[in-house]
C-alpha positions as CSV (number, residue, x, y, z in Angstrom):
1,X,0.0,0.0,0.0
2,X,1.0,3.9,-1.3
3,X,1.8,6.1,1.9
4,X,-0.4,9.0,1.5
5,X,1.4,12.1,0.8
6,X,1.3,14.9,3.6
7,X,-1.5,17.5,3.0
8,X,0.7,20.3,1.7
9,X,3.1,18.8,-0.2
10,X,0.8,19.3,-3.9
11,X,0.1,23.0,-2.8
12,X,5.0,23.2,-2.3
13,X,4.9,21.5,-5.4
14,X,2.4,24.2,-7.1
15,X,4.4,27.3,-5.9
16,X,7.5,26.0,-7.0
17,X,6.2,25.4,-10.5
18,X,4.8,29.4,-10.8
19,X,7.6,30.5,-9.5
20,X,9.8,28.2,-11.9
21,X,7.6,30.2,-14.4
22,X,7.8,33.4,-13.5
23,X,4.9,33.3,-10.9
24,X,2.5,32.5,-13.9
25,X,1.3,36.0,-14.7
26,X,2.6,39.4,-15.1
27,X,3.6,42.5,-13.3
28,X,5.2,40.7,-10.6
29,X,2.1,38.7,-9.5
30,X,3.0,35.5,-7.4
31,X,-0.2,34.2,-8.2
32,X,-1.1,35.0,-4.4
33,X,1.6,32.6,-3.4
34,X,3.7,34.8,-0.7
35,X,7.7,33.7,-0.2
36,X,8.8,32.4,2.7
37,X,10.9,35.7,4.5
38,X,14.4,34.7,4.7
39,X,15.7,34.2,8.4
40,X,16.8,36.9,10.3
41,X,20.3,37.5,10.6
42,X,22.3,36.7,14.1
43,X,24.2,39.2,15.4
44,X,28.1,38.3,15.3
45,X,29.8,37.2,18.2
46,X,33.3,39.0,18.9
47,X,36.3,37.4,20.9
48,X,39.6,37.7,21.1
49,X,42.7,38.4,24.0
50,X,43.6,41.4,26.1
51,X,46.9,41.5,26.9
52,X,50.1,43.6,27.1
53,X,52.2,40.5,26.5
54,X,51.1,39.2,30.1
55,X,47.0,38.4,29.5
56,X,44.7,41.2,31.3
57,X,43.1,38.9,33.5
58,X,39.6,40.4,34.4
59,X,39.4,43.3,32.5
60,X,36.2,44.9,31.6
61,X,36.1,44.8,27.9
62,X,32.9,46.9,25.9
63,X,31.6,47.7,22.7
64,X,30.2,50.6,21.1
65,X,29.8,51.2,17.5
66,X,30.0,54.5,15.4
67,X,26.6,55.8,16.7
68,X,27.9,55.2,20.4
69,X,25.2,52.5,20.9
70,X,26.8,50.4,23.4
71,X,26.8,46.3,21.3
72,X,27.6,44.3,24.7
73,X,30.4,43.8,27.6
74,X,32.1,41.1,29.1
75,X,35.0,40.2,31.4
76,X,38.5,38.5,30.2
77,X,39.1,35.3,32.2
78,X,41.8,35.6,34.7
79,X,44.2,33.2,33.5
80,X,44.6,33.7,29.9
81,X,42.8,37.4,29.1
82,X,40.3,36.4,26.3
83,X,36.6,37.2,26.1
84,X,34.1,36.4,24.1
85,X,30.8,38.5,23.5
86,X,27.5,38.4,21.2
87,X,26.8,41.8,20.0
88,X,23.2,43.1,21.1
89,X,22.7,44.1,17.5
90,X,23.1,42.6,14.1
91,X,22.6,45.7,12.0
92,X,25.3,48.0,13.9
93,X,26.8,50.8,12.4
94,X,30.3,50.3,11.7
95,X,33.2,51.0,12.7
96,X,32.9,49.2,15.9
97,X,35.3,50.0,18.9
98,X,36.0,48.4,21.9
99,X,38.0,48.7,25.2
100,X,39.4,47.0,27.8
101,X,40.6,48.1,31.4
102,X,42.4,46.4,34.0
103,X,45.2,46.4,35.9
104,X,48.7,45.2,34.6
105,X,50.9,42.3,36.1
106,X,52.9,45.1,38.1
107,X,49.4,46.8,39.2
108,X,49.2,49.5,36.4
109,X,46.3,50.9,35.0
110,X,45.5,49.9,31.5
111,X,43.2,51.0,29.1
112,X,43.3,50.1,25.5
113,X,41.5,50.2,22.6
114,X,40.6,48.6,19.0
115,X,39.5,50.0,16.2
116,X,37.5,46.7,13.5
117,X,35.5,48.0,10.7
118,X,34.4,44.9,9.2
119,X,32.1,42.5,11.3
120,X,29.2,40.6,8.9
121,X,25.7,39.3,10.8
122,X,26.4,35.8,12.0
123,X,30.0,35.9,11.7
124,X,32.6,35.3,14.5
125,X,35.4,37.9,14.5
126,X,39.1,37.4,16.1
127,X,39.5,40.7,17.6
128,X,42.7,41.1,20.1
129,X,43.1,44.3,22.4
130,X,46.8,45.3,22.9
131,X,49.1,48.0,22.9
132,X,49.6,47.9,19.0
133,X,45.9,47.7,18.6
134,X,45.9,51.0,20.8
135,X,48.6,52.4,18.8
136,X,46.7,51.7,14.9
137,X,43.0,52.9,16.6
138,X,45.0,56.2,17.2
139,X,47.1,56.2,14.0
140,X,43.6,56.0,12.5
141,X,42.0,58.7,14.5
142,X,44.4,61.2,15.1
143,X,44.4,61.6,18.8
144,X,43.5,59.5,21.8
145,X,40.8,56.5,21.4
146,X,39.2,57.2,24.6
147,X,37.9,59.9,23.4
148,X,36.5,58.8,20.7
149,X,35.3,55.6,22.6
150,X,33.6,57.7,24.9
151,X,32.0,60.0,22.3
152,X,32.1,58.5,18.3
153,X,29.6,60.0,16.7
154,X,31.6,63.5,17.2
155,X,34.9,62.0,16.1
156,X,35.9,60.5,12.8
157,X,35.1,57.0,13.9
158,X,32.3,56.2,11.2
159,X,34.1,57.8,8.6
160,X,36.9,55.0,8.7
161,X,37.2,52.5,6.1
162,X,39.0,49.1,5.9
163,X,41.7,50.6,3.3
164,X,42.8,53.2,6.0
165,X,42.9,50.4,8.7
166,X,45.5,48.3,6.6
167,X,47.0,51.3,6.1
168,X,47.4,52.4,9.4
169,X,48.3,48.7,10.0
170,X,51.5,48.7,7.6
171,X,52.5,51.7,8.0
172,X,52.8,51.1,12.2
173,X,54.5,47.3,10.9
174,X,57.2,49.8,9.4
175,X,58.0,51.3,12.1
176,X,58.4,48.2,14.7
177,X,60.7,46.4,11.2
178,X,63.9,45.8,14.0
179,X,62.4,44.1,17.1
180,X,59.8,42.4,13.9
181,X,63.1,41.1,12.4
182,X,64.9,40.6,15.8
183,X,62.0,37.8,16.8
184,X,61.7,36.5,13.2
185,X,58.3,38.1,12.2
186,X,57.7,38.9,8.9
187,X,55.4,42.2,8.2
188,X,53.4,40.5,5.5
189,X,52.0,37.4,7.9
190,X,51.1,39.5,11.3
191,X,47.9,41.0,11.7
192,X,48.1,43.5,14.3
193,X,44.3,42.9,14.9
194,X,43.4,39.0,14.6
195,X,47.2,37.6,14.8
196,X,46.7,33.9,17.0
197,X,50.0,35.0,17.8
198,X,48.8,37.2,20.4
199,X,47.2,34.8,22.0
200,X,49.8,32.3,22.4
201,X,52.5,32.7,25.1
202,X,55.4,34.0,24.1
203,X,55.1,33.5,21.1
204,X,56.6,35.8,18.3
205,X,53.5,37.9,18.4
206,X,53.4,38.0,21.9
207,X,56.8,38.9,22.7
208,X,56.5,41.8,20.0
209,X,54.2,42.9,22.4
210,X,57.1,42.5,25.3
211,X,59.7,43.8,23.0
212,X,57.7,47.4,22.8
213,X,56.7,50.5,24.9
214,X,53.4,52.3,23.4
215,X,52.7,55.7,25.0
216,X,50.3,58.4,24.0
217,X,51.7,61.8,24.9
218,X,51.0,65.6,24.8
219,X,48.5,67.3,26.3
220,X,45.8,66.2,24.4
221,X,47.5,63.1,24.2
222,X,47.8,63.5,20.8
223,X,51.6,62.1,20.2
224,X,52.0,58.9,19.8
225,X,55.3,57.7,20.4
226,X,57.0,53.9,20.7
227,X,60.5,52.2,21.6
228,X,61.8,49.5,22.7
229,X,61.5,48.4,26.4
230,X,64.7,46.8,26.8
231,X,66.4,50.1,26.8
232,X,68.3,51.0,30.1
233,X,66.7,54.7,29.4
234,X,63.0,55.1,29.0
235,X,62.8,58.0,26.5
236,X,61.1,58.2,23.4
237,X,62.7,56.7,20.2
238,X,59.6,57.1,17.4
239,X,57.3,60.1,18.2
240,X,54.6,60.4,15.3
241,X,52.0,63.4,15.2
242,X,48.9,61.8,15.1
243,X,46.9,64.5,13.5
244,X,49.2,64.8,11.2
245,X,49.1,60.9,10.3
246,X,45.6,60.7,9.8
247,X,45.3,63.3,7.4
248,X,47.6,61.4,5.1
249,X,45.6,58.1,5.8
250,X,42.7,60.1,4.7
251,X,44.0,60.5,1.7
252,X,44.0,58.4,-1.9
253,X,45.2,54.9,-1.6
254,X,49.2,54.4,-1.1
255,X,49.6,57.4,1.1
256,X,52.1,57.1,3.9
257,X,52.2,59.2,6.6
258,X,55.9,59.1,7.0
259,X,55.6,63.0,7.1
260,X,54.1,62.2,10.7
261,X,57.4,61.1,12.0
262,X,58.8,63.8,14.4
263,X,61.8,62.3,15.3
264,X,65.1,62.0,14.2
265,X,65.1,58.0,14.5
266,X,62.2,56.6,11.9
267,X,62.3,52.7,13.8
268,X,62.5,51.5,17.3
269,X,65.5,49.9,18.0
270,X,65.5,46.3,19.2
271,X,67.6,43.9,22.3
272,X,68.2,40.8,19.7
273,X,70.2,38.9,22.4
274,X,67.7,39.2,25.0
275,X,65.1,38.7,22.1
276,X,66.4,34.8,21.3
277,X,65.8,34.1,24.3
278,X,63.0,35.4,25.8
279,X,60.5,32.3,24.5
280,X,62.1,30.8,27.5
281,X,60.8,33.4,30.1
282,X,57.8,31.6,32.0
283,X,60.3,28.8,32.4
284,X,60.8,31.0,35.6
285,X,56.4,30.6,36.6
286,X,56.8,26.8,35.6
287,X,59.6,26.4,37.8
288,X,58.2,28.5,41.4
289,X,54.5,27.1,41.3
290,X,55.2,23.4,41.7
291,X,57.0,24.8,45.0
292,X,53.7,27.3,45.6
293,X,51.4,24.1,45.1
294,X,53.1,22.3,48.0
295,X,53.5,24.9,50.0
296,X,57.4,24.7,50.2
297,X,59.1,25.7,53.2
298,X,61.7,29.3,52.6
299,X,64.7,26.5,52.4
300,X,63.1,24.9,49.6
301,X,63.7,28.0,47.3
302,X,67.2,28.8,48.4
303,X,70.1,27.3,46.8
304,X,72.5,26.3,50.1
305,X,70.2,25.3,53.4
306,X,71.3,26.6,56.4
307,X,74.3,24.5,57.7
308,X,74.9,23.3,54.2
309,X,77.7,24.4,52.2
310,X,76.3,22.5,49.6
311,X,75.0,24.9,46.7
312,X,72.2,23.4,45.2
313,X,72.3,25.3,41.5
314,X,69.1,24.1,40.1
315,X,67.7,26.2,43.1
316,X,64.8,29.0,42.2
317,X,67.2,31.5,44.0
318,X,70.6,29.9,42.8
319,X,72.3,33.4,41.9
320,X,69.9,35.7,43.6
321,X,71.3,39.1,44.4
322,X,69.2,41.3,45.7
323,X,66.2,43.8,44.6
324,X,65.7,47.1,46.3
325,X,67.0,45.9,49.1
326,X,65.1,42.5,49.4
327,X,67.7,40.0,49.9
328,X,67.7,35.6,49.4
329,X,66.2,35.4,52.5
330,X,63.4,38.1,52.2
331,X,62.5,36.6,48.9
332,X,62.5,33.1,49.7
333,X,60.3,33.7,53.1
334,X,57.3,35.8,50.6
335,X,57.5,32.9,48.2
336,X,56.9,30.5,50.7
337,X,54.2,32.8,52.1
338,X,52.3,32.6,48.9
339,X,52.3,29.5,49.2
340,X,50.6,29.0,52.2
341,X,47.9,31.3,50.8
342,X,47.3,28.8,48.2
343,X,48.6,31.4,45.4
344,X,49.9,30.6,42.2
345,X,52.1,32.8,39.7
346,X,51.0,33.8,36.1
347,X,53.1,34.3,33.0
348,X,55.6,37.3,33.4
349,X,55.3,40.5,31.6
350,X,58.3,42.1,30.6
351,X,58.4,45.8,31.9
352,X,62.0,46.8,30.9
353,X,65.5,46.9,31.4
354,X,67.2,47.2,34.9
355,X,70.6,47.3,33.7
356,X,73.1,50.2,34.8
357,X,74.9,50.4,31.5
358,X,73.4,50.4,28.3
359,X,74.5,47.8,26.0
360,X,73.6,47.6,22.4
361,X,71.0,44.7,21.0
362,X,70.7,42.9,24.9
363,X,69.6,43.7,28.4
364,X,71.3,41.7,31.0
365,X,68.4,42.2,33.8
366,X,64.8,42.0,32.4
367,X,62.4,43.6,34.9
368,X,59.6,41.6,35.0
369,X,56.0,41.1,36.5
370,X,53.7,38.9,37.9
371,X,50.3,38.9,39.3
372,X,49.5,36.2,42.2
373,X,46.4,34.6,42.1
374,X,44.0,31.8,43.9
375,X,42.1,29.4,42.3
376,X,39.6,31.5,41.6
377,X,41.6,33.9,40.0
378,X,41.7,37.0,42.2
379,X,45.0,39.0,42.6
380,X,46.2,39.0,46.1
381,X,50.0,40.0,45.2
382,X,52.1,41.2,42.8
383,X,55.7,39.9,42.3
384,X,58.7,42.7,40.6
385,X,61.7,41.1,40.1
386,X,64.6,41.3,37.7
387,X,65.9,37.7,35.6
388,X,68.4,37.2,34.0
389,X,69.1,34.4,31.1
390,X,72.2,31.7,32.3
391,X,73.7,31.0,29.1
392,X,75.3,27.7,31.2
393,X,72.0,26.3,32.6
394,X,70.1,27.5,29.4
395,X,67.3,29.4,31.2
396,X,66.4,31.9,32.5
397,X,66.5,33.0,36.8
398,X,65.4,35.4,39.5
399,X,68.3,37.9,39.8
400,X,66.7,41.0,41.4
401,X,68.5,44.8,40.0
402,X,71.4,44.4,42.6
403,X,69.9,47.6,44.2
404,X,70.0,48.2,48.0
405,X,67.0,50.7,48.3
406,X,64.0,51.3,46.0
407,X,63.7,54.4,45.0
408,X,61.3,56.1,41.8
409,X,60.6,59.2,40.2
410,X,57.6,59.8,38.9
411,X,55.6,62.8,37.6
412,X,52.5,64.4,39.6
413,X,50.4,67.2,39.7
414,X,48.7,68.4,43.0
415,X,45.0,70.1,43.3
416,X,44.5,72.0,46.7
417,X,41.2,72.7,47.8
418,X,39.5,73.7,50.9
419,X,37.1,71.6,53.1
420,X,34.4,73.1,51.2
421,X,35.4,71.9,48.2
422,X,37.0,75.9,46.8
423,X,40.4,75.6,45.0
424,X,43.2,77.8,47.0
425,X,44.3,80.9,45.2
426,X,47.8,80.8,47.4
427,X,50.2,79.8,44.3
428,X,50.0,78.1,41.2
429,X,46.6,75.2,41.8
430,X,46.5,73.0,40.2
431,X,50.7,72.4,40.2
432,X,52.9,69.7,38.6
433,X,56.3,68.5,39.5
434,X,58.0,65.5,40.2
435,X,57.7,63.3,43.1
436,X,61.0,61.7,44.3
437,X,60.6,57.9,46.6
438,X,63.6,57.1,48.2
439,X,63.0,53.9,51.0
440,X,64.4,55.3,54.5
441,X,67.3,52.9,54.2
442,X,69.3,54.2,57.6
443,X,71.5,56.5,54.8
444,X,73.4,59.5,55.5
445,X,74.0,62.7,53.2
446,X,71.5,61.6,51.0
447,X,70.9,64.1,47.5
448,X,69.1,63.9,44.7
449,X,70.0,66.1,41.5
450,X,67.9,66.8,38.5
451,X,69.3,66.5,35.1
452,X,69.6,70.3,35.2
453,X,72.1,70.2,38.1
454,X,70.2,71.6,41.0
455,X,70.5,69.4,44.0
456,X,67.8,69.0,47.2
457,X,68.9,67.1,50.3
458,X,66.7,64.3,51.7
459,X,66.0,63.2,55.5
460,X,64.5,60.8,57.6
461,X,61.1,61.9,58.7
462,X,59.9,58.5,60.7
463,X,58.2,57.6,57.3
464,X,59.4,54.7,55.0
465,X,60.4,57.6,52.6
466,X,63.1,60.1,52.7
467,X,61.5,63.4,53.0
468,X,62.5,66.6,51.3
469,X,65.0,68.4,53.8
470,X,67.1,71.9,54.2
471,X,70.4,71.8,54.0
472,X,72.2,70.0,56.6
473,X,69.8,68.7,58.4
474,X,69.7,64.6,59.2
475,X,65.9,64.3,60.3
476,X,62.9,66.7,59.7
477,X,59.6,67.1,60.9
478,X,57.2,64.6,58.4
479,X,54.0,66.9,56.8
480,X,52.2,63.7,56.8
481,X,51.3,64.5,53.4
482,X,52.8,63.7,50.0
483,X,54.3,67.4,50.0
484,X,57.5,65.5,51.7
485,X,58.1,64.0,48.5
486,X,56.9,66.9,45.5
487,X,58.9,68.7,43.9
488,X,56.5,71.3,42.1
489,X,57.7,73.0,39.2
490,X,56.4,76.3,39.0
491,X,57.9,79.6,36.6
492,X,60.1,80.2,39.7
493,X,61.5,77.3,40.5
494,X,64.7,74.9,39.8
495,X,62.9,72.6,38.3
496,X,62.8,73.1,34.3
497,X,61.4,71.5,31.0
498,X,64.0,69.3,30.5
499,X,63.8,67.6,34.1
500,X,60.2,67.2,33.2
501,X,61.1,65.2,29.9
502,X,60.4,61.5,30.0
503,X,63.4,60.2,30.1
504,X,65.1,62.7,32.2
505,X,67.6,61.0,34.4
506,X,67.7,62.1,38.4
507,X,70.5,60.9,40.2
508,X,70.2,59.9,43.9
509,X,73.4,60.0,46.4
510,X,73.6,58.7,49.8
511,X,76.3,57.4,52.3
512,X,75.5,54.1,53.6
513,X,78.4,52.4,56.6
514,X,80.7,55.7,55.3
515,X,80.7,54.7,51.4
516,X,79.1,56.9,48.8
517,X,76.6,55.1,46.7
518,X,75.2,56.5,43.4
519,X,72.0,55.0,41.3
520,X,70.5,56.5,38.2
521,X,66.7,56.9,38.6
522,X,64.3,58.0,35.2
523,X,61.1,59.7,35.0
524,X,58.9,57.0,33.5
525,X,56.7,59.6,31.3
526,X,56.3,63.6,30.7
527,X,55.3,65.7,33.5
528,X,52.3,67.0,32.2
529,X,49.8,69.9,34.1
530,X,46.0,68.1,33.7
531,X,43.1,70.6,34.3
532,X,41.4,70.6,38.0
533,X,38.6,68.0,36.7
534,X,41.2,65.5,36.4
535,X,42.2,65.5,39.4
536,X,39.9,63.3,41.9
537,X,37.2,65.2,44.0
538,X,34.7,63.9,46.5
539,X,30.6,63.6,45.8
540,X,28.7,66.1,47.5
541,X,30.9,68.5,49.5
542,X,30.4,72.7,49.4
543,X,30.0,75.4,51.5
544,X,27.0,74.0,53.1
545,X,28.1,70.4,53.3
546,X,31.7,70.8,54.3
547,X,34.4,68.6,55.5
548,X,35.0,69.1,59.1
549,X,37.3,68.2,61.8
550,X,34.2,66.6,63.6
551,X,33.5,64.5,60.8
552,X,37.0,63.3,60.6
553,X,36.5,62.5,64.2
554,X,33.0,60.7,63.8
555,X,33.8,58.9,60.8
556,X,33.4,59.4,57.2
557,X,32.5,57.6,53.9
558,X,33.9,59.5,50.6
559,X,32.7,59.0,47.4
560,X,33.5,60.2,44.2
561,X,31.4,58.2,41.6
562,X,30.6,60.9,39.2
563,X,34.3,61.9,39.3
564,X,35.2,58.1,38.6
565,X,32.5,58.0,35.9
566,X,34.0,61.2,33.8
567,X,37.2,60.0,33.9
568,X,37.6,56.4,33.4
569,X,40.9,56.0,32.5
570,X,42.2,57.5,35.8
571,X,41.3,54.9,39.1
572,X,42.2,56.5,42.3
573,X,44.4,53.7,44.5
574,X,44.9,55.6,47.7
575,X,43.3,58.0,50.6
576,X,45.5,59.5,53.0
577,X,44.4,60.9,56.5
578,X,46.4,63.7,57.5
579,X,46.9,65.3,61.4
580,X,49.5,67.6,61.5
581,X,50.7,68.9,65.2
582,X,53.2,71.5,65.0
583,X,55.9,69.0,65.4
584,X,55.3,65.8,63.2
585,X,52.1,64.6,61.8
586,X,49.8,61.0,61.7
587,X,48.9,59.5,58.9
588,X,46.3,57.0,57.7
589,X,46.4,55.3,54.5
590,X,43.7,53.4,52.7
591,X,44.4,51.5,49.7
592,X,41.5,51.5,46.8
593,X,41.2,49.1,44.5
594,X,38.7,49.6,41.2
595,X,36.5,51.1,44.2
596,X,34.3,54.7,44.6
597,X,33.7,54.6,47.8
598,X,35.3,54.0,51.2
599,X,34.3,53.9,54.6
600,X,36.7,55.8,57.4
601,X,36.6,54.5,60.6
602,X,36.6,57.9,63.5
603,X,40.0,58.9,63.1
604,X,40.7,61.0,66.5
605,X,43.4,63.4,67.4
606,X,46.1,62.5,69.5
607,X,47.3,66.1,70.7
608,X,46.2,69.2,69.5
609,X,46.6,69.5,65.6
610,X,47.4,72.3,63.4
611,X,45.8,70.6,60.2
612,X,43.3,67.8,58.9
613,X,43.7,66.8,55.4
614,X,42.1,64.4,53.4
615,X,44.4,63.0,50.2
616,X,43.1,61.4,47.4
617,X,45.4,59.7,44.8
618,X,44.7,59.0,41.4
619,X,47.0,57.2,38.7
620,X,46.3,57.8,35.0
621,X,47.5,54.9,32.3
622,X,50.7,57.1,31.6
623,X,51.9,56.4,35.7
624,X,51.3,60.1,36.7
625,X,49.6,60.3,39.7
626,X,47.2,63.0,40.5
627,X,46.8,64.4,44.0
628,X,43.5,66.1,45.6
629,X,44.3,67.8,49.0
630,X,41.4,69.4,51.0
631,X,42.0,71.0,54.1
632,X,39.5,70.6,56.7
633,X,37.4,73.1,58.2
């Protein structure tokens, strides 16, 4: 027996014969057969790594596309920094760009950006957020992404096409052509965008990203300038106008914007040495967390055992020197600390050089990073170290910089504002300057000069820092405040321009068991003076809701949300509680982390003070920090 045919298999059949013949009448008449509406498109799903050659475990990573129609968010997993996302539409308006923030292996902020102008309904799309993706989205826009991630439909974002992206692409490829050549990369095979590379530790890709520093500078951070990282000095090699760049982009196919080049040198230069064998790096992680996963005792990590005089040269710590002033033994009992807590080390990122001389093609000490983690991925420590590669043992080893004390330079501006919340008018305000850290290290006749040649003394204050002293004095009275340590430039003051260069190299003297000791220090970036907004202020306070000594004494909670929300690629990291007496001071610090809000406990005065002040610190992606100080009432 037949099976029956299914009810509306004749009336298929029928519409597929009229519209074999042309729907069996004219003007477009189907013959009141209607087509089936073609399904509706997916949106396409987006993935891809954040990382800065270490992953960026956890950041926030968002979308927005050339209307500013935020597409979608997600978070980067905290081992290996890649996301994946499903944009909300399918039909966005193109370019899209996203962002990622997060904090860096040595506790940085980071924000960076892409720039992808093709993305098809239903496709999947690699797209990797790095430094050189930060670098070609502001090649292509002539100034800083964040501002045109925060506003694109006022910026030139939807006017991009893929042409100028490839362009911006290969022209950026020419001017990294050493450290692409010293790690065997060839310009032709490496997408700066979609590259697995990237995503595949230490790798060639990767380590290009290792190999490389990628700053925006200026005011307006419109400079954009590169060079290599395994320089001893951290200045500038490649500056490139940006403006400048993307009007030749803009122009007919084949332009270059060569033109854009400021600088006398046209490519970073490269560390080839160091280069061959930096594949090899995390042979330092794989090597430490077996020891973390057992919780090893301190002895484990050391290479002789007390009583010994056997050396053990396999040893983590085999050759270990020292690292602003953390000895073997310091080291070895913080290693087996985080192992007790269960931690665990991630790859290393490479943040420089810590050599003393410079040597051409090779850095002897690689500073280095690591973020410590638990199992469920939350940072509870950070790990800065110097290694060095044993050409013997073939690998690379903790070394630490050789350096008794740590000391820094770094640039900072300072807001001052009364407890109601009015700027001073005593002075320049908002300032800039140049904050010198030197650990209290029970030195004598300690100096520090600026490039130009003037020359402050530094004290002991009973702080962990030296504090800024007069002239022949061995201890001073502490402010409390991070005045002990600023240096404000102003039209009157020894400070100049060229100690305010990134770059510029300070040079710190002290005597330590009667021998001079000397050590080069380098301000990481340009002191530059940001306007009052960007420095951080506190939700709600004015002449009628002021910030008063009794409220110190009662216990406060500050906020700053809408500051935070204005400005987010600044993150304020620390309050500081002030007293000051009229000899010494107290101080309070609270550490912030990715936080707008904090809660003081009542802080009370111990004798009769001269001053309360309240300090908020704030850290943009450049390392300047940005000091608020309000007086109390």
């Amino acid at each position: 027996m037949r099976a029956s045919l299914p009810s509306w298999l004749p009336a298929l059949a029928l519409a597929t014969l009229l519209s074999a013949c042309g729907g069996g009448g004219s003007g477009g008449d189907s013959g009141g057969v209607t087509p089936p509406a073609p399904p509706p498109s997916s949106p396409a799903v987006v993935r891809g790594v954040a990382s800065v050659g270490a992953p960026l475990g956890g950041a926030t990573v968002r979308v927005v596309d050339a209307k500013g129609t935020a597409l979608g968010s997600a978070t980067t997993h905290p081992t290996d920094g890649s996301y994946s996302l499903t944009l909300s539409s399918a039909t966005p308006t193109l370019p899209l760009m996203l962002q990622a923030r997060a904090r860096d292996a040595a506790g940085q902020w980071v924000l960076l950006h892409t720039v992808l102008t093709e993305a098809a309904a239903g496709s999947t799309v690699t797209a990797h957020i790095t430094p050189l993706t930060q670098a070609h989205a502001a090649l292509l826009l002539g100034g800083n992404p964040h501002a045109a991630f925060v506003q694109p439909a006022e910026g030139p974002l939807s006017s991009l096409t893929s042409a100028q992206s490839l362009a911006a692409s290969d022209f950026l490829k020419t001017l990294l052509k050493t450290p692409l050549a010293d790690l065997k990369l060839t310009a032709s095979s490496l997408n700066l965008i979609s590259d697995s590379g990237f995503a595949t530790p230490k790798s060639g890709a990767d380590l290009l990203l290792e190999a490389v520093r990628v700053q925006l500078d200026g005011a307006q951070a419109n400079t954009l300038t590169l060079a290599s990282k395994l320089l001893v000095v951290p200045a500038a090699e490649v500056v490139v106008d940006l403006p400048a760049a993307r009007t030749e982009l803009i122009k007919a196919s084949g332009s270059a914007p060569a033109n854009a080049v400021t600088s006398a040198l046209k490519v970073t230069t490269g560390a080839s040495i160091a280069l061959a064998n930096a594949p090899l790096l995390d042979e330092v992680v794989t090597q430490i967390n077996p020891l973390l996963a057992r919780a090893a005792p301190a002895d484990d990590y050391k290479a002789t055992r007390p009583g010994s005089t056997v050396t053990d040269t396999n040893a983590v710590l085999f050759g270990y020197e020292r690292h602003d002033g953390v000895d073997t033994n310091g080291l070895a009992t913080r290693l087996a600390a985080w192992g007790t807590a269960g931690l665990q080390m991630g790859p290393l990122q490479v943040l420089g050089c810590a050599d003393d001389v410079v040597k051409t093609n090779d850095c002897g000490r690689v500073l280095v990073a690591s973020a410590l983690t638990d199992r469920n991925g939350v940072v509870k420590d950070r790990l800065v170290n110097a290694v060095t590669y044993n050409a013997t043992q073939k690998r690379w080893r903790l070394l630490g910089n050789g350096k008794p004390l740590a000391m820094a330079v770094r640039p900072t501006s300072l807001l001052r504002l009364s407890g109601a919340g009015v700027a001073e008018t005593t002075g320049t305000n908002p300032s800039a300057g140049v904050a010198v850290e030197v650990r209290d290290g029970g030195t004598t006749q300690n100096t520090v000069q600026a490039p130009s040649g003037f020359a402050l003394p530094l004290a002991t204050c009973n702080r962990d820092l030296l504090c800024l002293s007069t002239p022949g004095a061995s201890s001073v009275n502490s402010t409390g405040g991070l005045l002990d340590q600023y240096i404000e430039a102003t039209s009157t003051s020894w400070l100049s321009s060229v100690d305010a260069q990134r770059g510029a190299r300070y040079t710190v003297s002290t005597v330590r068991s009667g021998a001079l000791e000397t050590r080069r220090i380098f301000l990481p970036s340009a002191v530059l003076l940001p306007s009052a907004s960007r420095h951080p202020t506190l939700d709600g306070v004015s002449a009628n809701a002021p910030l008063t000594a009794a409220g110190l004494t009662a216990g406060l909670t500050l906020t700053w949300t809408p500051w935070a929300t204005a400005n987010p690629d600044l993150r304020v990291t620390e309050v500081r509680i002030v007293i000051r007496y009229a000899a010494g001071a107290d101080g309070y610090l609270v550490t912030i982390d990715n936080q707008s809000q904090v809660r003081l406990p009542p802080v009370p005065a111990a004798g009769t003070p001269v001053a309360r002040e309240i300090w908020l610190v704030a850290e943009d992606v450049r390392g300047q920090q940005m000091l608020t100080r309000y007086t109390l009432l």
